[in-house]
N, C-alpha and C positions, 0 to 999 in steps of 0.2 A: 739301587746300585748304579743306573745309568746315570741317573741325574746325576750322583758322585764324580761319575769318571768325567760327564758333559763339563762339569764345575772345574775339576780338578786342571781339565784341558785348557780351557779358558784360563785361568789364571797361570797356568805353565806356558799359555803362546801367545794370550792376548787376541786371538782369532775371536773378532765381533760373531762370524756365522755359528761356532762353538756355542758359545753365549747365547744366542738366542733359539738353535737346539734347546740347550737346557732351559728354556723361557717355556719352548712348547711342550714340553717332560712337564714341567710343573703346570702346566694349564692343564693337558690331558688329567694328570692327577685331580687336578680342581674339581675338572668335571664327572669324572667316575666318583668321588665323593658324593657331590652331589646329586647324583642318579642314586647313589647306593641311598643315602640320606631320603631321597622322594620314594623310593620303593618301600624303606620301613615304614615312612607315614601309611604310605596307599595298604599297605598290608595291614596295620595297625588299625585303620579305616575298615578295611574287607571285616577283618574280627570284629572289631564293634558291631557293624551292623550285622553279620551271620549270629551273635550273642542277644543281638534286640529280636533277630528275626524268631530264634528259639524260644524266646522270652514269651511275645506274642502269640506263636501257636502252641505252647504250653496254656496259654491264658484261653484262649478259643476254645481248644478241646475241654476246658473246663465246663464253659456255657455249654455246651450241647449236652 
């Protein structure tokens, strides 16, 4: 919704610093995507290996 109002201002005053507010809105968003996007890997990562780890000591306790 800010980025809207940032947008909207900008084209109703033509004010460059407007503009480039809404430039740093849209980065910020970039970057919280991207953090959110590296977190599902890393967590998706954490699963895999806690799912090999179970796998493995299911297989151990077998041998003994």
């Amino acid at each position: 919704m800010i980025k809207k109002i940032a947008w909207d201002a900008f084209k109703n005053t033509g004010d460059i610093n407007t503009f480039m507010e809404f430039k740093q809105i849209q980065n910020i968003e970039n970057n919280i995507k991207e953090i959110q996007d590296i977190q599902k890997i890393t967590n998706m990562s954490v699963e895999k290996i806690e799912d090999n780890n179970d796998e493995i000591g299911t297989n151990n306790s077998n041998i003994d």
